[in-house]
N, C-alpha and C positions, 0 to 999 in steps of 0.2 A: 327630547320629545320622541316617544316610541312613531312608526309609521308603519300607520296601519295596511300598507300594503306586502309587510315584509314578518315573518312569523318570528315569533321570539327570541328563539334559536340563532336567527339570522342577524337579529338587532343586535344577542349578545359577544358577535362579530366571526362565528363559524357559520361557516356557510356549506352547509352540507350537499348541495347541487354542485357546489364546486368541487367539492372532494368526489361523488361519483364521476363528473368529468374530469379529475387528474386521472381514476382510475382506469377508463377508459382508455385515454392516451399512454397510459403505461402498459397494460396489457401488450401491446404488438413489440414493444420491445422488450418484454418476457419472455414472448413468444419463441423472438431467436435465441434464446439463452439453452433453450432447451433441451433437456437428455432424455435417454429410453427410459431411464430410472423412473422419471417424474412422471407421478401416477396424479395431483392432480398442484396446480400452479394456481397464480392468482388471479382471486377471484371468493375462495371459500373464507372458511373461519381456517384454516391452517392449513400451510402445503403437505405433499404427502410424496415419499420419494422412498422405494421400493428399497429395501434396506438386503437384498440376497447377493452376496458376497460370493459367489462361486467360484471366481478364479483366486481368490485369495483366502491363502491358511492364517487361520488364528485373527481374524482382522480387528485393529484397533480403529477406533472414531478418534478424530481431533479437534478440535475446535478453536477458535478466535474471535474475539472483537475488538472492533478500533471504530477510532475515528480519523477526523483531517486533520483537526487542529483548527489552528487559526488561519490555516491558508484558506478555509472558508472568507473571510474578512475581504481577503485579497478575490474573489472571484465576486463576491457582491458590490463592491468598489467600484469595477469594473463592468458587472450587469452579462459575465461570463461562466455558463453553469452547466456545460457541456459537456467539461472535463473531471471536473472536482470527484466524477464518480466513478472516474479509472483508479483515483490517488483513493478510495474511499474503498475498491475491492484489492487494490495492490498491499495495502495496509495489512489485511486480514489475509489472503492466500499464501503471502510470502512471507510471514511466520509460520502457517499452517506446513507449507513444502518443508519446514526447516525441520520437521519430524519424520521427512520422507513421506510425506503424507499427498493422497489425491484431493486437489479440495474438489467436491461436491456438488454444494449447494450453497446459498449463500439468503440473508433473509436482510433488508433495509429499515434504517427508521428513518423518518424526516419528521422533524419539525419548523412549522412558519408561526410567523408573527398573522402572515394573512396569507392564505391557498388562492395562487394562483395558477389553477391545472398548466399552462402553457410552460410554467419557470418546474413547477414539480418535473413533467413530461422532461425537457431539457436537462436537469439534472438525472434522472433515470434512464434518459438512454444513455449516459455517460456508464454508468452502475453496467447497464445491458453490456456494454460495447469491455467495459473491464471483464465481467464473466465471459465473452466471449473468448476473451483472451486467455483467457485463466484456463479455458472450458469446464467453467462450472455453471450449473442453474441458477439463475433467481426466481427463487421457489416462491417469494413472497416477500409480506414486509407491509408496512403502517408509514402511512403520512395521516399529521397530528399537526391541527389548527391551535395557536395557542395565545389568542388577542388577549392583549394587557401582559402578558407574560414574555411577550416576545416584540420587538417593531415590526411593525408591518413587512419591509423588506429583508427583514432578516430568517434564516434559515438554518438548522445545525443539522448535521445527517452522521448518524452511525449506521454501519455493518456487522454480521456477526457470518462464519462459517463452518461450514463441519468437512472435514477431509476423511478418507478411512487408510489404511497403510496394513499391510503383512506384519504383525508382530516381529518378522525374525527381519524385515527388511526396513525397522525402524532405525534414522539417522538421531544422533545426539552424543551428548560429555564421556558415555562409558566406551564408545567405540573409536576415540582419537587416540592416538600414537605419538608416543616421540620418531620426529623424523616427517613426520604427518607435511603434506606441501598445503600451502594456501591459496588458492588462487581469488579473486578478485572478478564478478561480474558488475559492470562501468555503471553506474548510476547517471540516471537523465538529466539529472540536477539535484535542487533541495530535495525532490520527491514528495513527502510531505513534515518533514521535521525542521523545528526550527523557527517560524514562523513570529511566535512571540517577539525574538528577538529581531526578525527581519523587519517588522513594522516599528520598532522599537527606532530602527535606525532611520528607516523611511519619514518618521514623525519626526525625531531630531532634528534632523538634517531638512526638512520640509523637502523633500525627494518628491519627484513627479513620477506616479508610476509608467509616464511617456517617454522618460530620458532612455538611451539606448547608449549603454554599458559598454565600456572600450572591450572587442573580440568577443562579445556578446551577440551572439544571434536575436534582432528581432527589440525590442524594448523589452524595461525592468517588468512590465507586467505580464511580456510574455514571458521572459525568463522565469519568476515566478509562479506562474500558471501554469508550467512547462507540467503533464503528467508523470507520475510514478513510472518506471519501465516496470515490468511484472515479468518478474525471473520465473515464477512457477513452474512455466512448460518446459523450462529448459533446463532444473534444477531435475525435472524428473526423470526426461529424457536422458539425461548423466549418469542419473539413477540406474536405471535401467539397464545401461550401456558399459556401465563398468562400478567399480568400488567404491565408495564415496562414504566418510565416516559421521559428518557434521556438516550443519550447515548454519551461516547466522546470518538474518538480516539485519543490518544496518539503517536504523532507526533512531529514536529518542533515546539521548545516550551515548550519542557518538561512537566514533569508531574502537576503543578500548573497551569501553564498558561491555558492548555488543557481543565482541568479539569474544572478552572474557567469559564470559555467559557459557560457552561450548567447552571448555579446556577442565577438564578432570585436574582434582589435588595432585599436584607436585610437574606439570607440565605448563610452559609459558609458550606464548606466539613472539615471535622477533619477525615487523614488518617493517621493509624495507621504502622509505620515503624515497619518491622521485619510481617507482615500480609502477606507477600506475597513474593514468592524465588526472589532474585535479579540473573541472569544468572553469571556464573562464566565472562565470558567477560567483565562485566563491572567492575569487582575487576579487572580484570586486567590493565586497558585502565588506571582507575583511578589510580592506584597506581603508573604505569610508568609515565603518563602524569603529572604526583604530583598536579593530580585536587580534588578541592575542593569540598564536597557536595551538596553544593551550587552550584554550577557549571552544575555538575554531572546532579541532578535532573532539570535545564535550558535545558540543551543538550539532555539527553539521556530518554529513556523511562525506563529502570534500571528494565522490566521486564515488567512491565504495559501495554498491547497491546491496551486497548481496556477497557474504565470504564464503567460500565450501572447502574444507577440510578433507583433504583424500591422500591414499599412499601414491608415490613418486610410481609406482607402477603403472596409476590408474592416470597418468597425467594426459600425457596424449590421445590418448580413446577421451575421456572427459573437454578438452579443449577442443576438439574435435566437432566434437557432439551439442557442446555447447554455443562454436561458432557455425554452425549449421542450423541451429535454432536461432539465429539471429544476435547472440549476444557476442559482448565482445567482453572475452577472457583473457587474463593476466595474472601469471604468478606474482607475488605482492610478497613471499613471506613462506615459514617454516616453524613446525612445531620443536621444541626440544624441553630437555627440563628447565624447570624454572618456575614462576610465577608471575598470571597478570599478561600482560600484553606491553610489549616495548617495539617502538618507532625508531629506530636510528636513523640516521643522517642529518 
C-alpha cells in the first residue's frame, strides 16, 4: 500500500534526498584529492581538468577501468567499507603507471541496493585517500540506487582513470632487452585478485572470517581486507630517476600470464623462486584450499605487486629510488631469449 506521506519516486525505493546527502558527504573528501589542473570537481554534470601539457613533448593520455572483484563480498560481510576504495583506485593507477604514464584524474561509479549517504561517504573517502596516494583527482563519478536490482546492503563500485605520459618516455614490449633485470615491488597481500576462489574456500571449509591464520597478522578478515599497496608514485619516481624499459602489474592472471604480457616475440623472463617473501596468507589459503602451485601462481600474486623491467645499469639508482618511496624492492629474475615466463626452483 503506497503512503501517502512519501512521494512516488521514494515508494519506488530511490530516494533521492539521500543521494544529495551522500553527495554532500563526498564533496570534502574530493576536495583533498585535488590538483591545479582541476578546473571544476564534483558537483556539476561532468569534471573539467585543464588538459595544457607544457612540460611534456608529444603527450599521450592513458586510460583504465577496474573494479574489486568480489573482495567487495568480503567488506560487506564484515560491515567494513573504508578501505575497498584504495584496492578500487590501486586497480586502475597501476596499470596506468605500467605505460609510464601520470595518472591524473580518476572518476567512480557505485552502485546500492539502497543509498545509505553514511556507507557511500565511507566507502569514498577510501577512493579520496587511494587518489591521494596516487596523487591523482577525483574529478567526479555517480552513485546509482538500484532497488529490486540489487539487496538492500549490497553495493558494486568501479573506477575508471586517465594518466598522460611523453610519447618518447613511454614504458612497454618494444623497449625490453635481452639481459633486461627484473625486479619485484612486495605486494600487501591478495591486493584485490583472486577472491572468487578465496570465498570458494571460506564456504567449503565453513571458515570464520574471525580465525587468525598461523604468522598472520591480525584475523582472516583483516588479512583479506588488507588494501592494494599502490606502486604508482614510486614506479614514476624510478621513472624519472633512471632507465626503466617495462613495467607489469600483477593482477588477475597471475604471475606468468602478467608478466608475459611485456616480453616482445623471441624473449622469455626466467624468475627465480625463493627471490622474493611469499606473505604468510598465501601459505595459508593454499594449504587449506589443498591448491596446487600451479594453481596458486594463475590466481594469486603470492607477493609480486608490481614487476619493472630495467637494464642492470639502471639497477641501483632504481632500488634506490624505489626504497626511498617506501617500497620494498627485489631482483626476482632476468630477461633472455626464449619464450613465456619460467619459475625455477
Amino acid at each position: 500500500m503506497s503512503d501517502p506521506n512519501k512521494d512516488a519516486y521514494t515508494q519506488a525505493g530511490v530516494d533521492i534526498r539521500a543521494g544529495d546527502d551522500a553527495v554532500s558527504l563526498i564533496k570534502k573528501h574530493a576536495a583533498a584529492t585535488l590538483r591545479p589542473e582541476v578546473l571544476e570537481g564534483i558537483g556539476g554534470f561532468a569534471g573539467l581538468f585543464s588538459a595544457r601539457f607544457e612540460n611534456l613533448e608529444d603527450p599521450v593520455l592513458v586510460s583504465a577501468t577496474d573494479g574489486v572483484g568480489t573482495k567487495l563480498l568480503i567488506a560487506q560481510t564484515l560491515g567494513r567499507h573504508d578501505t575497498i576504495g584504495i584496492d578500487a583506485v590501486a586497480m586502475v593507477v597501476d596499470d596506468i603507471v605500467c605505460n609510464g604514464a601520470e595518472p591524473l584524474f580518476l572518476l567512480d561509479y557505485i552502485a546500492c541496493g539502497k543509498l545509505v549517504p553514511e556507507r557511500i561517504a565511507e566507502i569514498v573517502s577510501g577512493i579520496a585517500e587511494g587518489c591521494r596516494i596516487a596523487g591523482c583527482a577525483l574529478l567526479g563519478g555517480e552513485t546509482a540506487e538500484h532497488p529490486g536490482a540489487m539487496d538492500p546492503d549490497a553495493y558494486d563500485l568501479a573506477t575508471f582513470g586517465v594518466g598522460v605520459v611523453a610519447r618518447a618516455r613511454m614504458l612497454g614490449t618494444e623497449r625490453v632487452r635481452d639481459g633486461d633485470v627484473i625486479v619485484d615491488l612486495r605486494s600487501s597481500g591478495l591486493h584485490a585478485n583472486g577472491y572468487s576462489l578465496v570465498r570458494k574456500i571460506i564456504l567449503d571449509r565453513d571458515l570464520s572470517l574471525d580465525v587468525r591464520p598461523p604468522d598472520v597478522e591480525g584475523t582472516l578478515g583483516d588479512a583479506l581486507l588488507t588494501p592494494c599497496r599502490i606502486h604508482a608514485p614510486a614506479v614514476l619516481a624510478a621513472a624519472r630517476a633512471t632507465e626503466i624499459h617495462a613495467a607489469a602489474h600483477v593482477t588477475g592472471g597471475g604471475i606468468e600470464a602478467n608478466l608475459a604480457r611485456v616480453l616482445p616475440q623471441g624473449l622469455g623472463a626466467t624468475l627465480h623462486l625463493g627471490s622474493w617473501q611469499r606473505p604468510p596468507i598465501f601459505t595459508y589459503l593454499g594449504e587449506t584450499g589443498g591448491l596446487s602451485e600451479i594453481e596458486m601462481r594463475k590466481v594469486f600474486n603470492l607477493g609480486l605487486g608490481m614487476a619493472i623491467f630495467l637494464p642492470s645499469s639502471s639497477l641501483d639508482v632504481a632500488v634506490d629510488v624505489l626504497g626511498a618511496s617506501g617500497e620494498i624492492a627485489t631482483v626476482i629474475g632476468e630477461v633472455a631469449a626464449g619464450h613465456g615466463v619460467v619459475i625455477d626452483g
